[in-house]
C-alpha positions in Angstrom: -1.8 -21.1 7.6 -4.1 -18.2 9.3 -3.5 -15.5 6.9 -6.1 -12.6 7.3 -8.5 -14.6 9.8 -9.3 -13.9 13.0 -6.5 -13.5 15.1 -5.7 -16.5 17.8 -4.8 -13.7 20.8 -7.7 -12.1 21.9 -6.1 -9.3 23.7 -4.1 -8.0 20.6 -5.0 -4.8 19.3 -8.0 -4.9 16.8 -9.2 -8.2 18.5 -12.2 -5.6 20.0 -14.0 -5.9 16.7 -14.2 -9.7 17.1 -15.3 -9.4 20.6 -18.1 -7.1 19.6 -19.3 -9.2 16.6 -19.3 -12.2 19.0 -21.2 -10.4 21.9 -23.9 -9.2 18.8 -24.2 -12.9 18.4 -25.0 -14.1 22.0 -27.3 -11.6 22.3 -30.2 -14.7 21.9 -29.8 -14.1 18.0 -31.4 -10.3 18.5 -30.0 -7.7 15.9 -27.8 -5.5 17.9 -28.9 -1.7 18.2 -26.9 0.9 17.1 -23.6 0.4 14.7 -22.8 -2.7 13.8 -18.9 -4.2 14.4 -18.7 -3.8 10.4 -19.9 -0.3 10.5 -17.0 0.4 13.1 -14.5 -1.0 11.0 -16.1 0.8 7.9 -16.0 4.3 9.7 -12.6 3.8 11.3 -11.5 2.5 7.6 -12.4 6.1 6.7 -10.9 7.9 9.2 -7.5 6.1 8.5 -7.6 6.9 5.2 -8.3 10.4 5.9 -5.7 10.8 8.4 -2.9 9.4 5.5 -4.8 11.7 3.0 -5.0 14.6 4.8 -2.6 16.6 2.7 -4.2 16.2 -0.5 -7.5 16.5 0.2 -6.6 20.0 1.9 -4.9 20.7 -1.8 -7.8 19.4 -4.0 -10.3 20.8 -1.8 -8.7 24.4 -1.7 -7.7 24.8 -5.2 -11.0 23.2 -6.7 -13.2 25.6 -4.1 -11.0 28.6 -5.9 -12.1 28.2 -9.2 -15.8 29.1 -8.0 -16.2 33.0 -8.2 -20.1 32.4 -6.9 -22.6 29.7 -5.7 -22.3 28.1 -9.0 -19.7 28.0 -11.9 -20.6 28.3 -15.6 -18.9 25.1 -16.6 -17.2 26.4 -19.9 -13.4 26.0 -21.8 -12.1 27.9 -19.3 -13.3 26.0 -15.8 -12.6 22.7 -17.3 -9.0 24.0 -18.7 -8.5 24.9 -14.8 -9.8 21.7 -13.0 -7.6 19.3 -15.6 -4.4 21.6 -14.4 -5.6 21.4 -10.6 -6.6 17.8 -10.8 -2.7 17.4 -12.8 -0.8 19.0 -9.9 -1.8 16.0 -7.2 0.3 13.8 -9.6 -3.3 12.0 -10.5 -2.0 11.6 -14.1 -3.5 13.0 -17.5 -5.6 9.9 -17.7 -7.9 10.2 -15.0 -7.8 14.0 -15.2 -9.3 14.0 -18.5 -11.9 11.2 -18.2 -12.9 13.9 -14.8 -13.1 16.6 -17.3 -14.9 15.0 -19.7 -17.4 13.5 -17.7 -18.5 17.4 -16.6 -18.4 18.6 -19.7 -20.4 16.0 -21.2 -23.0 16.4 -18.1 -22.8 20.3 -17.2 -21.3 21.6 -20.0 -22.9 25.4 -20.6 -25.1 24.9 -17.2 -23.7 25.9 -13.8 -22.2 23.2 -11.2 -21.9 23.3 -7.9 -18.5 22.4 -5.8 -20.3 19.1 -4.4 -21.0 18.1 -7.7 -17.2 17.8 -9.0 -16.5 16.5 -5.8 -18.7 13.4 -6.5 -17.8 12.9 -10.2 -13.8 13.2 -9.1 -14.5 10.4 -6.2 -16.2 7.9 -8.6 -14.1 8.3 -11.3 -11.2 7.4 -9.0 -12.9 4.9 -7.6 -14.1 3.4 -10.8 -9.8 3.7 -11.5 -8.6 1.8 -8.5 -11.1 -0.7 -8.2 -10.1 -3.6 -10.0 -6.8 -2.6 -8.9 -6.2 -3.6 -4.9 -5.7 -7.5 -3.9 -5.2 -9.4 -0.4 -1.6 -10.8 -0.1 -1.1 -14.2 -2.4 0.0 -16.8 0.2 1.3 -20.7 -0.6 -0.7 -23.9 -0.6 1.5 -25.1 1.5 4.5 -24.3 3.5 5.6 -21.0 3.5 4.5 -18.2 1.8 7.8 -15.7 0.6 7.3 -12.1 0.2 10.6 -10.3 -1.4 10.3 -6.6 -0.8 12.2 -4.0 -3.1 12.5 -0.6 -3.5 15.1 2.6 -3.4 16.8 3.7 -0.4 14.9 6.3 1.5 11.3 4.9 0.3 10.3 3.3 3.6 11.2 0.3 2.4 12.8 -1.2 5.9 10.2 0.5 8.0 7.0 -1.3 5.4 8.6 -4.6 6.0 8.7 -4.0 9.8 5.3 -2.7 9.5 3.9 -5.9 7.4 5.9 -8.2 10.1 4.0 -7.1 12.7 0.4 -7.1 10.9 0.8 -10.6 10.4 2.0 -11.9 13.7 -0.8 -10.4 15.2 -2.5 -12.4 12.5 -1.1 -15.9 14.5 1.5 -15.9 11.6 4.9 -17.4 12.5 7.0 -14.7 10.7 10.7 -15.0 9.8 12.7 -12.1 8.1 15.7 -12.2 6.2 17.9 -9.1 6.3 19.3 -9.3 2.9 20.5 -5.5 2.8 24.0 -6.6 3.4 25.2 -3.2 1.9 23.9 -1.1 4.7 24.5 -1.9 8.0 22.1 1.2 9.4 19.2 -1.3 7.8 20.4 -4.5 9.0 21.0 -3.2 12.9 17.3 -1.6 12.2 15.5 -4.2 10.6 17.0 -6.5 13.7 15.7 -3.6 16.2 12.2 -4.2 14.4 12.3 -7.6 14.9 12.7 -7.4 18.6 9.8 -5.1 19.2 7.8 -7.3 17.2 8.6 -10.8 18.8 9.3 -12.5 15.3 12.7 -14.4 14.4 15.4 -12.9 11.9 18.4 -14.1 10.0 21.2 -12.1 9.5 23.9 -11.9 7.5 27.4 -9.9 7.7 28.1 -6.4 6.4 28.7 -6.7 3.1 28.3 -10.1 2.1 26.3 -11.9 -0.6 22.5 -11.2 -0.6 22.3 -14.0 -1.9 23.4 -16.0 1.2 21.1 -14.4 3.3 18.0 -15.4 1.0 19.5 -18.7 0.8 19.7 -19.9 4.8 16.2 -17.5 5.6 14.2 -19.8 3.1 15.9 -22.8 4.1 15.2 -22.2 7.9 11.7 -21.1 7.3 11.2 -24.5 5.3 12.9 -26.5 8.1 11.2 -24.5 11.0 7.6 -24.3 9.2 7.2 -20.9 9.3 4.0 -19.3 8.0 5.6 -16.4 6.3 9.1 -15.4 5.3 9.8 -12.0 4.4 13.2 -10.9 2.4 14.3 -7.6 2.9 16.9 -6.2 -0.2 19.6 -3.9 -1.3 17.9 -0.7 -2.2 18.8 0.5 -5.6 17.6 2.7 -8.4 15.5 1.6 -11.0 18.5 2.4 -13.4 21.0 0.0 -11.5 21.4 -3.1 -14.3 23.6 -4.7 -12.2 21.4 -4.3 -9.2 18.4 -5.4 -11.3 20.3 -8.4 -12.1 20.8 -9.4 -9.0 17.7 -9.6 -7.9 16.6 -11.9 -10.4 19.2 -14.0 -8.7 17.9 -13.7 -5.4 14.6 -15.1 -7.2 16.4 -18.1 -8.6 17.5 -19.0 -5.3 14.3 -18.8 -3.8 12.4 -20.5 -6.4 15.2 -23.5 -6.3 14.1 -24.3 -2.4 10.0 -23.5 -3.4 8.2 -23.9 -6.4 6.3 -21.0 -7.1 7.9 -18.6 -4.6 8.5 -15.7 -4.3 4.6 -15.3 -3.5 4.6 -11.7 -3.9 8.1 -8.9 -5.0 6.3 -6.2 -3.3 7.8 -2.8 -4.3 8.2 -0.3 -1.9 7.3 3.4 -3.4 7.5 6.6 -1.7 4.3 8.8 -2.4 6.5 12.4 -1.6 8.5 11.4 -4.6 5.5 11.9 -7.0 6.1 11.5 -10.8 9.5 9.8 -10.2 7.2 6.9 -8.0 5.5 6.3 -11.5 9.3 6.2 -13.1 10.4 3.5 -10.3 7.4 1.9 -10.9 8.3 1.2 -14.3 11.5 0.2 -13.9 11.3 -2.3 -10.8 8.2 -3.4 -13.0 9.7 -4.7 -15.7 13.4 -5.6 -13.3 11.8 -7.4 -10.7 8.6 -8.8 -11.6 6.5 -7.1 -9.2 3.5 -8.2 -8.5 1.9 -5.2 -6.3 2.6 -2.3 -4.3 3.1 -0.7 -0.9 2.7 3.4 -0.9 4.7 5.1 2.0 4.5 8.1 3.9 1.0 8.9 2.5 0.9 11.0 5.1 3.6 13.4 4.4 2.4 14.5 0.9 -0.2 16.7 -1.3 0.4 14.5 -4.1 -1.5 11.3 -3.2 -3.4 10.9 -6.3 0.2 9.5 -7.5 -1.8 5.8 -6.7 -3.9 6.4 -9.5 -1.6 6.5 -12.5 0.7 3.7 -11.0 -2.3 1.2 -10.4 -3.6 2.4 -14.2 -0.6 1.9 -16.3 0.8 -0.7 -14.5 -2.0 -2.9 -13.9 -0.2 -3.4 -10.1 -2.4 -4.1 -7.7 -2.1 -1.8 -4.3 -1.5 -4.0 -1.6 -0.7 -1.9 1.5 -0.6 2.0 2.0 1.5 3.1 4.8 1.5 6.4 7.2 3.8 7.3 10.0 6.7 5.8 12.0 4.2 3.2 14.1 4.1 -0.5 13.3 0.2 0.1 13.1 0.2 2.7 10.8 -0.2 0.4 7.7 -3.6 -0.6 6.0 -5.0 -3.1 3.1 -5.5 -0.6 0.7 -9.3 -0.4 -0.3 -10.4 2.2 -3.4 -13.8 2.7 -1.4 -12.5 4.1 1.3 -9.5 5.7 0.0 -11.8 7.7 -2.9 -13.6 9.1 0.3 -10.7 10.3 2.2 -9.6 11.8 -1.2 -12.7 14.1 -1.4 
């Protein structure tokens, strides 16, 4: 398997970075002037990031800035009383907001700090937060490696799938997907649309019939067709739906029945717009489904993105993937670094 190595197409996009490294290295073994291939990646990294975070920082940055009345800002009761509440309102959670609070107060407290200054205590601490918290895709030994995504209806959940099809082909991944939201035929016709555009293989089952079935002949075709990867769309359902719930700890049984050890990764699918009720689906797939990390969608269209902290802290789920946008690239491996810098 050729998960997260250099891809084997050379014209695909992102294949300039390996083309840069590899000129750096003909160059008679010479160090290279200027940026480096890694300090590309790096600053484009950033820029990503900042692009997806956009909204928030613009929130933190303006209601932070609004609690200074002058250069610098007596940090007393009163200041740290306001930057808990501001910190609060991006959904960061009381946790982090108070070890932020605390951390001033213990340093500044009765001695004026400057707006730069918070800024760099808030971006460590999150940091410090997230950063036992992200992890690369688990793949198989052997055979292939099974990824069951889940999530409500409305999170981005078809789209992320799409969007995690197409990283991986352009990996050299052999990718098949199973469209195993019989229930809606909107996401079956669209997740077969995706496919398409993306040049990978799907099975499909009819409108309204067992999920089950459709798990069943994907896995069994990507263990007789040695596929790398086999991803397995499902029904999108609320964190409260038992019966739901329990049906995807069928769809589990099934695949584990045809490969020991799989599924790899139950990736859950959260929307950052929806903010504290993320946290509550969070729970509840958590505990349901077995999750074993997450994807955060449509980072781009909120002013709560701090929403990743709480999640990753009280549910020890690693962030896998954080998504932006309607375009198959607009997905990235989630890195704390570089998100805590967009942040602030």
């Amino acid at each position: 398997m050729v998960f997260w190595r250099k891809k084997k197409v050379e014209n695909q996009e992102g294949s300039q970075l390996d083309k840069s490294a590899d000129k750096s290295l003909e160059n008679n073994g010479n160090k290279p002037n200027g940026p480096t291939p890694s300090d590309d990646a790096d600053a484009e990294q950033v820029s990503w990031y900042r692009r997806a975070l956009a909204k928030t920082n613009e929130w933190l940055r303006t209601d932070i800035r609004d609690l200074w009345k002058s250069e610098g800002q007596l940090v007393d009761d009163q200041f740290l009383s306001d930057l808990y509440a501001t910190l609060v309102r991006t959904d960061m959670g009381g946790m982090t907001a108070s070890k932020i609070r605390d951390s001033i107060s213990n340093t500044y407290r009765s001695r004026k700090i400057e707006f730069a200054d918070v800024l760099s205590v808030v971006r460590e601490q999150v940091k410090e937060s997230l950063k036992s918290k992200n992890a690369s895709l688990r793949t198989a030994d052997q055979g292939p490696t099974v990824i069951l995504v889940v999530g409500v209806n409305g999170s981005g959940k078809t789209t992320s799938i799409a969007k995690l099809a197409n990283r991986l082909t352009q990996q050299g991944n052999r990718v098949l997907l199973g469209a195993g939201d019989t229930f809606r035929a909107a996401a079956v016709e669209q997740l077969k649309i995706w496919s398409e555009r993306i040049g990978c293989d799907i099975v499909l089952g009819e409108h309204g019939s067992d999920p089950g079935s459709v798990v069943y002949k994907t896995v069994q075709r990507a263990v007789a067709e040695s596929y790398d990867v086999c991803i397995l769309d499902t029904a999108g359902r609320l964190q409260t739906q038992s019966n739901l719930m329990q049906q995807l700890e069928k769809m589990k049984r099934i695949i584990q029945k045809q490969i020991e050890g799989a599924p790899h990764e139950v990736l859950l699918v959260l929307d950052a717009t929806a903010g504290q009720n993320a946290i509550s689906q969070a729970k509840g797939f958590s505990e349901a489904a077995g999750c074993t990390g997450i994807v955060l969608a449509k980072m781009d269209g909120t002013a709560k993105g701090g929403v990743i902290v709480p999640i990753a802290e009280q549910f020890g789920l690693p962030v896998k993937f954080i998504g932006i946008g309607e375009k198959l690239d607009d997905i990235s491996e989630f890195d704390p670094d570089g998100f805590a810098e967009a942040l602030f």
